[in-house]
Phi, psi and omega in degrees: 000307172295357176248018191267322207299285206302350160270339173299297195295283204332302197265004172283049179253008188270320185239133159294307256241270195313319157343256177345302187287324156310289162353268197318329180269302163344308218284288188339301184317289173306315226245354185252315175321304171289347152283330170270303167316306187302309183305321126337316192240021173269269166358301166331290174305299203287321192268302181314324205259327154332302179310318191293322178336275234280268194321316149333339181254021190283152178281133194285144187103335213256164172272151176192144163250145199273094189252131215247112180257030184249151183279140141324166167219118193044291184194023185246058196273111172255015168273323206311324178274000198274015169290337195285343193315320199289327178259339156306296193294318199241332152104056194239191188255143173230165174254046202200054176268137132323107186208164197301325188306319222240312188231102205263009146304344186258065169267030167232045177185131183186139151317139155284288178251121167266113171328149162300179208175115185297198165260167218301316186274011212309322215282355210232145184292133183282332175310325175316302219234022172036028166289135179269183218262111201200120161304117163319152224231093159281332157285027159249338140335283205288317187306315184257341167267159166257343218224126188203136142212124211237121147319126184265144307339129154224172194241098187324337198280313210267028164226089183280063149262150174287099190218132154258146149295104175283282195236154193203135158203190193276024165214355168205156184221117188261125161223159172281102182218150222213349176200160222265148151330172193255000000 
């Protein structure tokens, strides 16, 4: 669309008239463009810093896994990654970092050992994500994490650890868990 207007502005350079009008449909453009952003990543913004409240307070050092149990829009996950907050802020270990093992643009970060981990997307149907389908290994969980932190609402059932909820809000729930259900 911008390059029908900036080839539109081009060959107007003959008529002002036409000039103008090319502009004036630029500016809408640009200006419906900064509106559909703010209505969409504003909203956004304001809940990852809910998410940090919470993660922030995780004890430093300790493991934890992130689970992001919100329904998508489309391909449009913004919880998935927000797990990483817990290791910026706290300094803890997560398993789903961008790192060199996996991604090799990263080379001034890598795992030595990467702990298990289901995949990033388990909790969310994988099939969405041409992903094949594979149950989380929960006694290999409860053995490497100390920790959950799940995106809210979620459905207890599909994480059968034995977890108290320490801290919660209406966008993340930090709990304790530590062995699989019975």
């Amino acid at each position: 669309m911008l390059f029908l207007l900036f080839a539109g502005m081009l060959a107007s350079e003959s008529s002002a008239k036409l000039m103008r009008w090319c502009l004036a449909l630029a500016s809408i453009l640009a200006i419906t463009n900064l509106a559909y952003l703010a209505i969409n990543i504003l909203p956004q913004n304001e809940a990852m810093g809910r998410y940090r409240l919470i993660a922030d307070g995780i004890p430093v050092g300790s493991k934890v896994l992130p689970v992001d149990a919100r329904l998508h829009d489309g391909y449009y996950r913004p919880f998935l990654h927000a797990g990483s907050y817990a290791t910026s802020d706290s300094a803890v270990i997560t398993p789903y970092l961008f790192a060199a093992d996996r991604n090799p643009p990263m080379p001034y970060f890598s795992y030595v050992k990467r702990d298990y981990a289901p995949r990033e997307r388990w909790y969310a149907n994988p099939a969405t994500f041409g992903e094949r389908q594979e149950a989380p290994s929960w006694s290999e969980i409860g053995k490497v994490y100390q920790y959950l932190l799940v995106t809210v609402p979620w459905d207890q059932s599909r994480i059968p650890l034995k977890s108290t909820v320490i801290k919660r809000n209406d966008i993340v729930a930090f709990a304790k868990g530590r062995s699989v259900n019975p």
